[in-house]
Every structure is written in structure tokens, then in C-alpha cells.
C-alpha positions in Angstrom: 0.0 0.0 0.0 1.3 3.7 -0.8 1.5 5.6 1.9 1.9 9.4 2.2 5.0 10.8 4.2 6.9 14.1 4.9 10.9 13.6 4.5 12.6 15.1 6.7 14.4 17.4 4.3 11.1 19.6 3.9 12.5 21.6 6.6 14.3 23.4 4.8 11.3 24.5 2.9 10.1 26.5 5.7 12.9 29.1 5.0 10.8 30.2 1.7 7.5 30.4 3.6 5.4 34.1 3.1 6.9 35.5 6.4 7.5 39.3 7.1 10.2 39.4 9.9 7.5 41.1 11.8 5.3 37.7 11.3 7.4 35.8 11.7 8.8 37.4 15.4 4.9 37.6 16.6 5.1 34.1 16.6 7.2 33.8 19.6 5.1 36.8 20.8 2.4 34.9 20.4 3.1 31.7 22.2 4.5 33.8 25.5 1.1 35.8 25.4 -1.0 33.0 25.0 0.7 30.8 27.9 0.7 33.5 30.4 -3.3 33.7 29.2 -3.7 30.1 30.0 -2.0 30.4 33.1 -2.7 33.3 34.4 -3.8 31.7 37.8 -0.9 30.8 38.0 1.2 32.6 36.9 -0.3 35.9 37.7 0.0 36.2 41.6 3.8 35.9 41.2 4.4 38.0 38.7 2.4 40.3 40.9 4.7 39.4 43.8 7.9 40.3 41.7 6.5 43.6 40.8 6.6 42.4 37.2 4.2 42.1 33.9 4.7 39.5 31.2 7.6 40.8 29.3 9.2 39.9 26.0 12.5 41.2 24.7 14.0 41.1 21.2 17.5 41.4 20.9 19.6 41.4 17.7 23.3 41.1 17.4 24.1 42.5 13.8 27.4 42.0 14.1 27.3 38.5 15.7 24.2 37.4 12.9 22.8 36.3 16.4 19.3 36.9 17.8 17.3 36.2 20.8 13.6 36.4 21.5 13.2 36.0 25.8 10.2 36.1 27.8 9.5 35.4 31.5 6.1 33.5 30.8 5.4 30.6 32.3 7.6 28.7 30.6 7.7 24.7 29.5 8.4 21.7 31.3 9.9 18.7 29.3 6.8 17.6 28.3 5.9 21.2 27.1 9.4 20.8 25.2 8.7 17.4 23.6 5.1 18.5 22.2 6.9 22.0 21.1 9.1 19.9 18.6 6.8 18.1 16.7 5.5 19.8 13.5 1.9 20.4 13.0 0.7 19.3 16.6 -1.6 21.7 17.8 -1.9 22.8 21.6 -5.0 21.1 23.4 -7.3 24.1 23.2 -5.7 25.5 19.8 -8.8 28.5 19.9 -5.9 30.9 21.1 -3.1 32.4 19.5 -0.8 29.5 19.1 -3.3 27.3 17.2 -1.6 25.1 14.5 1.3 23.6 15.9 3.7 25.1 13.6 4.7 28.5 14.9 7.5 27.8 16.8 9.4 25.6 14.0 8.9 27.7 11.0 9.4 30.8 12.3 13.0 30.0 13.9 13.7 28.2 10.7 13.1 31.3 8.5 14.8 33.3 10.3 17.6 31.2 10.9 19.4 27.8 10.2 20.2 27.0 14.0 18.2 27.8 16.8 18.0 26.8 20.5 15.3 26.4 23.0 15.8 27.2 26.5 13.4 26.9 29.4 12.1 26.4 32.5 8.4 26.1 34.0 7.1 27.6 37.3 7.2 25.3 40.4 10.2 23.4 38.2 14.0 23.3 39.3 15.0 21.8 36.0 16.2 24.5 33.0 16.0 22.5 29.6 17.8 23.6 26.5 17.3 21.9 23.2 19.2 22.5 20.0 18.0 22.3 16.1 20.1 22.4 13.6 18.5 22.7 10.3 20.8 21.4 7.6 21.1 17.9 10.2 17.3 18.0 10.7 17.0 17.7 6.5 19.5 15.0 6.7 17.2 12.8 9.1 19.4 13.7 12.7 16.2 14.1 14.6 17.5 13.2 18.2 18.2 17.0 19.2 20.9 17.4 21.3 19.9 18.5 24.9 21.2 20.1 28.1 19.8 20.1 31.7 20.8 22.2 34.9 19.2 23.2 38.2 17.1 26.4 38.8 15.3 27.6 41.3 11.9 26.8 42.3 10.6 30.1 41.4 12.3 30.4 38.0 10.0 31.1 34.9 11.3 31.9 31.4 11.9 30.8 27.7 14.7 31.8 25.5 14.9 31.1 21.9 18.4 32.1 20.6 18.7 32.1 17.0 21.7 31.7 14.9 22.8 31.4 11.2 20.0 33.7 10.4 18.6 33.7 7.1 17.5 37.6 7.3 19.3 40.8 8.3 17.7 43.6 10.8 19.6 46.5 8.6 17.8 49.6 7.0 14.5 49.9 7.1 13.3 46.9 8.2 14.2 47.3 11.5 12.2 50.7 11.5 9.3 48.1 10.6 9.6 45.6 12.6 9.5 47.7 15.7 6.7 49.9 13.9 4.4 46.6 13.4 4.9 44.9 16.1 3.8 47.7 18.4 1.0 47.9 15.9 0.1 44.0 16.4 0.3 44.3 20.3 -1.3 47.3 20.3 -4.2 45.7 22.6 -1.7 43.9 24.9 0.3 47.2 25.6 -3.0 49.1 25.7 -4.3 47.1 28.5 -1.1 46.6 29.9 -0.7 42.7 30.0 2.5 43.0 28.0 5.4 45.0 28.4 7.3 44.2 24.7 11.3 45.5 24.1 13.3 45.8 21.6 17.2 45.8 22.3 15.6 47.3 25.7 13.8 49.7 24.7 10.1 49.3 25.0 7.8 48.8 22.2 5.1 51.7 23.1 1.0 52.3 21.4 0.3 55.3 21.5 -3.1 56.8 20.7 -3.8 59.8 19.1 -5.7 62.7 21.5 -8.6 64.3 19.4 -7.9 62.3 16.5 -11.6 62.1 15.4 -13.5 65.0 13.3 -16.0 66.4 15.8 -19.9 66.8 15.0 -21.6 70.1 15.3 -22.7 68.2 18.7 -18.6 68.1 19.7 -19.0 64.5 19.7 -16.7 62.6 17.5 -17.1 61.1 14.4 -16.4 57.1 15.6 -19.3 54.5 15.7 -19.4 51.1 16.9 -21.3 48.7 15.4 -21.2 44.7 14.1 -22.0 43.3 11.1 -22.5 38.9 10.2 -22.1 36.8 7.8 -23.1 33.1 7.6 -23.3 33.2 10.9 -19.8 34.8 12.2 -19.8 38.2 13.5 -17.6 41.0 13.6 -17.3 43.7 16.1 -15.8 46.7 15.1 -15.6 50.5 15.0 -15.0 52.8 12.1 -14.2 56.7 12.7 -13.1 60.1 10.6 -10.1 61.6 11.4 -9.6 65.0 12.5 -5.9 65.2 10.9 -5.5 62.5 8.4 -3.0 60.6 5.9 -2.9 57.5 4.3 -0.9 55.9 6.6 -2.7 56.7 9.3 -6.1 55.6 7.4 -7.6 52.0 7.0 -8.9 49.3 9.1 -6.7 47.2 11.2 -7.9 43.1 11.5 -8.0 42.0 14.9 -7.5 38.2 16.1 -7.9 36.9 19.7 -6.8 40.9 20.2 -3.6 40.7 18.0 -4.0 42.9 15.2 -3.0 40.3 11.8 -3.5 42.9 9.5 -3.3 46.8 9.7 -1.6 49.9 10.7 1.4 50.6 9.1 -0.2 48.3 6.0 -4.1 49.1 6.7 -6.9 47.0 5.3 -8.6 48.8 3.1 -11.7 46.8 1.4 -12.2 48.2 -2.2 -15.8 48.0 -1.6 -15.2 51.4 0.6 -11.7 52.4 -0.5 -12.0 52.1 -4.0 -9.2 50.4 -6.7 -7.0 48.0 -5.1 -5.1 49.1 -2.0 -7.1 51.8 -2.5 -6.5 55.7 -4.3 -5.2 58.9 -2.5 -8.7 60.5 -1.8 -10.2 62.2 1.2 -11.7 58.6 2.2 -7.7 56.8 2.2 -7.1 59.8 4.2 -10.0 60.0 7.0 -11.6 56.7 7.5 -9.8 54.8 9.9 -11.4 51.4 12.2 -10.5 48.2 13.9 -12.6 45.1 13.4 -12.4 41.9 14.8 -12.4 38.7 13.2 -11.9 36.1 15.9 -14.4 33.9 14.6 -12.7 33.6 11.3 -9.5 31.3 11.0 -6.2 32.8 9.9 -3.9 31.8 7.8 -1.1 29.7 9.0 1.2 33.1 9.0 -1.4 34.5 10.9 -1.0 37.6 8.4 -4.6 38.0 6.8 -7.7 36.1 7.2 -8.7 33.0 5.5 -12.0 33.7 3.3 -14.4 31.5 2.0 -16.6 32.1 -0.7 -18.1 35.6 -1.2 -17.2 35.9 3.0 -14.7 39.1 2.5 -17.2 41.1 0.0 -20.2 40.8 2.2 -18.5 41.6 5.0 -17.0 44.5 2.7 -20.7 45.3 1.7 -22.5 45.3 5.2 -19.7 48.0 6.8 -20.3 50.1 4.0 -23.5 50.1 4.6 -23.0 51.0 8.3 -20.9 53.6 7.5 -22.4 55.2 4.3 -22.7 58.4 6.3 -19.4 58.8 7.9 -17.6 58.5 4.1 -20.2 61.3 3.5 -18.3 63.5 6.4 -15.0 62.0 5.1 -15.4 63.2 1.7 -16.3 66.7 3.0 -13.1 66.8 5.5 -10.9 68.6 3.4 -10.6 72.3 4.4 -11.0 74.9 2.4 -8.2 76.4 0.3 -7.9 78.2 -3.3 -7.6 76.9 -6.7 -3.6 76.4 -7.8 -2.1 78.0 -10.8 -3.2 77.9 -14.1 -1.8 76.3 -17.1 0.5 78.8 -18.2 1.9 79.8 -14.6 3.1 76.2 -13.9 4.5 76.2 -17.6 6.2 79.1 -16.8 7.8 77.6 -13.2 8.7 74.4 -15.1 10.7 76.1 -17.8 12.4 78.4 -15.0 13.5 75.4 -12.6 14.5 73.6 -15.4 16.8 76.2 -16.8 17.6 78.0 -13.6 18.9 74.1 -12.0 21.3 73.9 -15.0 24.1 75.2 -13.2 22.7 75.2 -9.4 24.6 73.5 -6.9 23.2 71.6 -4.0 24.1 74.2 -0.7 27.5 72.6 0.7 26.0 70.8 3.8 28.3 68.8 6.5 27.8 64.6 6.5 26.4 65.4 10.5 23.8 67.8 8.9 23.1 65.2 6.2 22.5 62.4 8.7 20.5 64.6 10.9 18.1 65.2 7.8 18.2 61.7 6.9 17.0 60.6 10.5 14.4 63.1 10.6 12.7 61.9 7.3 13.3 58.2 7.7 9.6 57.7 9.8 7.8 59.5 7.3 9.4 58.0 4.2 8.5 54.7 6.1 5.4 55.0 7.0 4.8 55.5 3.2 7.3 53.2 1.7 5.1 50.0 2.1 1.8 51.0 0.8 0.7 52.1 -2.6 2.5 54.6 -4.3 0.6 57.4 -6.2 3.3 57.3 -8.9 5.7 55.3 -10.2 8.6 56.1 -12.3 11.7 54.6 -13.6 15.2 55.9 -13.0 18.1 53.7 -14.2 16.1 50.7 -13.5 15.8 51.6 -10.1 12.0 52.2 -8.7 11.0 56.3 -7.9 7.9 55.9 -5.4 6.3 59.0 -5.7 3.5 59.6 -2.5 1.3 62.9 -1.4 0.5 63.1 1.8 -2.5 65.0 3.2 -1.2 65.9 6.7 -2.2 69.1 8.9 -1.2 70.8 12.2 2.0 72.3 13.6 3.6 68.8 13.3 3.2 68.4 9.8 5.6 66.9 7.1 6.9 69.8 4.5 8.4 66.9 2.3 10.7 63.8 3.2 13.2 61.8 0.4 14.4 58.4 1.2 17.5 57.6 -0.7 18.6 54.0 -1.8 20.2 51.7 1.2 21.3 48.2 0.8 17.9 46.9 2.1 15.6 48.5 -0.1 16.8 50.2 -3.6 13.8 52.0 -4.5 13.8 56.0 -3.9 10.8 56.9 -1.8 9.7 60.5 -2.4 6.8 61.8 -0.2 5.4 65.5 -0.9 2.7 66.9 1.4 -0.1 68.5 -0.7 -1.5 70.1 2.5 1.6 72.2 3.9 0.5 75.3 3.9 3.5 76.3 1.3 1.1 74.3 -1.1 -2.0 75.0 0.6 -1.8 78.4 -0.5 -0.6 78.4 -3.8 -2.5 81.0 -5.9 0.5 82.3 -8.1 3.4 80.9 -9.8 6.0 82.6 -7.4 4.3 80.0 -4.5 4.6 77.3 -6.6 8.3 78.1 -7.8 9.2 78.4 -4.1 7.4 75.0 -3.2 9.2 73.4 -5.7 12.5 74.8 -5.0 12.7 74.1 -1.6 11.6 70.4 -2.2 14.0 70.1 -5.2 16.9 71.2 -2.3 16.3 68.5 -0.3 16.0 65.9 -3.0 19.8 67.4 -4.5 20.9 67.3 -0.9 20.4 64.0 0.1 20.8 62.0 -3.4 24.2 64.3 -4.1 25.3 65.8 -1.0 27.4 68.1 -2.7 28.1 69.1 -6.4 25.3 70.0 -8.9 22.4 67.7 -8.8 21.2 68.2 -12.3 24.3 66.2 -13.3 22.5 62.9 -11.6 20.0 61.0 -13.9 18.2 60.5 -10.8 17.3 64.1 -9.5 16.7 65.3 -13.2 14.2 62.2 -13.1 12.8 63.3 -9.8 12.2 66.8 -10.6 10.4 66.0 -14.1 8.4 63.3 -12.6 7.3 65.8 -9.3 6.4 68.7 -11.7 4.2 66.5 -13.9 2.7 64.7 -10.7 1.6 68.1 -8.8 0.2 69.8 -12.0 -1.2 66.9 -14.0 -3.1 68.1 -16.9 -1.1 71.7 -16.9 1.5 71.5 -19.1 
């Protein structure tokens, strides 16, 4: 009879899975939250008695290629261990977070190719440490070396040290990591069950005072309300900011009160937001909510929601229809302002920055003023960098990511440039249409200085020094920013 087996070697699959690094972390996340959830009898009273909340720290050593994930949960005993190591075994009530069995093992082996386990449960006096080492794994060496030692009594803790890794935390992504997982745990830091760090520092939510567009009433704009289908339900609210952007916009997907989809990559259902991933209007910009889907399943990256059938659009349909009123207000949240230039004054500004930056030079700026600038930017530039960009150009087959932000108050963005790193080639380029240089722009004079100032900061950080119209790159950026902020005004 033919009988249907895994080998051993398809392991080394789970190095390709669809992981983020920000998944892929929340799965040890995950499994500390959800034991100190099921233990919480337990476990609570002492951490009371230590003056301590559950705590998780990440720790990366860039240099080293080393990183550790640590917790003082509850911890496993060796039976805990043993069930931990086989692949696919779900945990006895797997209605939680750590539901298929599989967290633990992929996610180590993505982001690395050895990995150890080290831990000890309340009440025990014996610490356990377990080693995995991939490429032996493949090869069919499944008798994982071990190592035992005394602890006290009152010892609790798991340690996951990861080695070999797959992935670097360079560049941006470690920017986003930090900025999604704060995002994920958003509830658990709300409500103060977890205390998450990262290389120490803590992980922090923080909410937004008067972020919601007021009612003549003073009451804000922010409804709750539940909608079904075949038979699930979803509890949610949906809101209008006050102060928006796209970033900031879009629904976050809740799960057991981890978010799985959201904030700093919203979910934005195209039955409300329009084309895929949504457009740049005043309803990507205002409407913001949080839903929650527990009754769903998840995938097995627990990154999205696993549909069935026409499930996603009539869920889609039934909050629009709750909420048909509130895109009304959305689309009328744009303040007033006047109408831009005509045709002939941009012509005009285009043909003057374009012969004018012929010989201009980039102002001779210091490297510690460049970084400065560069850190200032780099949240901004991030936020953006990962959704959908408004334009796109080409510049020597490198991707220009053009983005218009629609951002108000003292705190406002003028303009922010990412330039190329080794994690991420493409140049992000985010302009905000609502600074009140722009806001105002009734002449070409405005418009000539709007441009000018942004075209500085573009020449300074692609060039540094020197004249930026020699660089392909800025002469690509300026002609692709003047056709993008005057479409249809040549």
C-alpha cells in the first residue's frame, strides 16, 4: 500500500515560507502571550509578587548574525518541550493564538538555520535547553541534542536564541519591525498585559488625543457597530479623522486581540476604498477602524484572514452600509483652500527650474547635517514606503515611489526623500499636498518656491554636494514631481 509521508528534508522548505520578519517574530510573541493567558492563575500572583508584567525582549546582534527572542512567561516543562518539537501538533485548546502547531518551528527556521530552546516552568527546578540544527534535521538527525541544569523553584522563562540567520535587521526593516509589532500588540500594551522590548527599549502604542473629526454636537465622528455573515460576526468601529494621511487611514484586523492585519499596512476593502489598495482621496485619508475577526480562521502566517466564498465582499458590503454616512463626512473633510495656478503659470515655473537648475549647486551641507536630515525623514518615508505609491517612475532601472501626503497641524511633514540603502533600492519620495506652502498656492511665485525648496532637499540627500542636475536620478525626480503636482497643466 502507498502511503503518504513528509521527509525530513522539507525543513528546509520552511525558509521560503510568506513570512515578514514582523510575522514571523509575533510568533514567539504569540506563544509567551497565549501561555501566560492560560496560566494566568498561576502565573499571575507571582508575577504580581515580583513587581513584574509579562515581558518579552528582542535582541539582535548585527554583528554576531545572532538573535534572541526572551520572555518570563510561564515557561515549559519537558513535556511542554517534547510537544513543542513536533510539527503540526496543535496545543490542546488551539482556539488561542498558538493554534496550529507550527509556529515555533517555522518561524525560527526562517529566520535562521540553528536555533536553541531554553526553558524552565514555574514550580520546576530543571532548566532544559534543546538545540535544532537545520541542515542535520534535513538530513534525518532528529535526536536534538539537549542540556539540563538546576534552577530555582521560582524560576519562569523561555529563551529562543537564533543563529545562522537567514534575514538581516539592517535599513529599514528594522524601523518596521518595531513599527508593526507595536502595531500588532497594540491591545496587549493598551491594557497593559505585555510589556514588549526591543534591544531594551520598549515597544510603546500610542493613541492619538482628538484624532476624530468632531460633530456640530462636539461628539466625534467614531461609531461602533457589528456586522454577520453566515453566521460569524464582527465587532468593530469605524471613525473620521480629524488630521488624516494615508498611513494613518484604513482598518486594522484584529484576532484573539492581535491585530493580523493593519496599521502601518491598513486594510482597506475596495468596496469602501475604491481600486486596489485603494486611491489617494479624502476617504484613504480619513476613515480609519479596527474590526475583529476572531471567529474567522487565519492563515497559517497568521498575516490575513482565510475567506471562504463571497465571506470578504459581504462583509466588505455590510460596513459600508453602516458607515455610508461617515464616508459622507469623510469626503467633505478637506478644508478649504484656493484653486492652484493655471496652465501657463506652472508652464512658466517648469521652464524656470528647469533652466535655472542647469548650473545650481546643492548648498555645501556637512555629513552630521546630512545624517540629521536623513534621521528626521526616515519615519515619514517609512510609513509611506510600504503602501501604494501614487506614482511610479523609472530611474536607471531603479524604482522612484512617488507619494502625497495629506497631513495638517503644527507637526506636519513639509516633504521627506528616502535615498537608496542596501535593504531597499527604490527612492521613496513623499510630498505633502496640505503644507501650507502648497496650501496656498495661488500664483506661480508659490509654486516656484514650493518646488525649490523640495528640489533642495531631493539634490541634498541623493548628491550631497556638487550640482544635482548632473545625476539622472534628480533630473528624473524633478520631471516626474512637476508633472505629478500639475497633472493636466503642461
Amino acid at each position: 500500500m502507498t502511503k503518504f509521508r513528509l521527509d525530513h528534508a522539507a525543513i528546509m522548505s520552511y525558509r521560503r515560507l510568506s513570512y515578514t520578519a514582523w510575522h514571523a517574530l509575533a510568533e514567539f510573541v504569540d506563544n509567551s502571550t497565549q501561555a501566560a493567558l492560560d496560566n494566568d492563575a498561576e502565573l499571575g500572583p507571582v508575577l504580581d509578587a515580583e513587581g513584574e508584567t509579562l515581558r518579552v525582549e528582542i535582541s539582535y546582534d548585527n554583528s554576531a548574525g545572532r538573535m534572541r527572542i526572551a520572555d518570563n512567561s510561564i515557561g515549559m516543562n519537558r513535556g511542554d518541550v517534547d510537544r513543542a518539537m513536533v510539527v503540526g501538533l496543535p496545543p490542546d485548546s488551539p482556539t488561542g493564538r498558538s493554534r496550529y502547531g507550527m509556529g515555533l518551528k517555522t518561524a525560527a527556521c526562517w529566520l535562521g538555520n540553528r536555533w536553541t530552546v531554553t526553558t524552565t516552568r514555574l514550580g520546576s527546578t530543571l532548566e532544559l535547553s534543546v538545540d535544532v540544527n537545520v541542515d542535520d534535521v534535513a538530513r534525518g538527525l532528529v535526536d536534538l541534542p539537549e542540556r539540563t541544569k538546576r534552577v530555582k523553584k521560582d524560576t519562569h522563562y523561555t529563551v529562543v536564541d537564533i543563529s545562522d540567520m537567514n534575514i538581516a535587521f539592517v535599513g529599514r526593516r528594522v524601523q518596521k519591525t518595531k513599527d508593526y509589532l507595536k502595531s500588532m500588540y497594540r491591545e496587549d500594551l493598551r491594557t497593559g498585559l505585555l510589556e514588549l522590548r526591543w534591544q531594551g527599549d520598549p515597544l510603546e502604542w500610542t493613541e492619538v488625543p482628538g484624532q476624530f473629526l468632531k460633530d456640530p454636537r462636539g461628539s466625534d465622528y467614531r461609531r461602533d457597530f457589528a456586522v454577520q455573515t453566515n453566521g460569524l460576526t464582527v465587532p468593530g468601529w469605524v471613525g473620521v479623522l480629524a488630521s488624516g494621511g494615508r498611513s494613518q487611514a484604513g482598518f486594522s484586523i484584529f484576532h484573539n486581540q492581535r491585530m493580523v492585519r493593519g496599521y502601518p499596512d491598513s486594510w482597506r476593502p475596495q468596496e469602501i476604498f475604491g481600486q486596489a489598495e485603494g486611491s489617494n482621496d479624502l476617504v484613504n485619508q480619513r476613515i480609519v477602524g479596527e474590526f475583529d475577526f476572531t471567529e474567522f480562521p487565519v492563515t497559517h502566517t497568521k498575516d490575513d484572514i482565510l475567506w471562504s466564498d463571497t465571506e470578504e465582499v459581504e462583509i466588505e458590503r455590510a460596513i459600508k452600509s453602516e458607515i455610508a454616512d461617515l464616508i459622507s463626512v469623510a469626503k467633505r473633510a478637506r478644508t478649504t483652500k484656493k484653486a492652484g495656478p493655471g496652465r501657463a503659470s506652472v508652464k512658466r515655473v517648469r521652464k524656470a527650474i528647469q533652466a535655472d537648475t542647469g548650473g545650481w549647486s546643492a548648498p555645501q551641507t556637512s555629513p552630521t547635517e546630512v545624517d540629521q536630515a536623513k534621521s528626521e525623514i526616515v519615519e515619514m518615508v517609512d510609513r509611506f514606503s510600504i503602501t501604494q505609491p501614487d506614482v511610479t517612475a523609472s530611474v536607471l532601472h531603479r524604482a522612484l515611489k512617488a507619494y502625497f501626503s495629506d497631513e495638517e497641524g503644527p507637526e506636519a511633514v513639509f516633504a521627506a526623500v528616502g535615498p537608496p540603502d542596501a535593504s531597499d533600492p527604490d527612492w521613496v519620495l513623499v510630498a505633502n499636498l496640505r503644507h501650507p506652502f502648497l496650501a496656498n498656492v495661488t500664483s506661480s511665485e508659490a509654486l516656484d518656491v514650493y518646488l525649490r525648496l523640495l528640489l533642495v532637499e531631493v539634490g541634498v540627500l541623493s548628491s550631497e554636494q556638487g550640482n544635482p542636475s548632473q545625476i539622472p536620478e534628480w533630473v528624473a525626480m524633478r520631471d516626474s514631481l512637476l508633472r505629478a503636482l500639475a497633472p493636466g497643466k503642461e
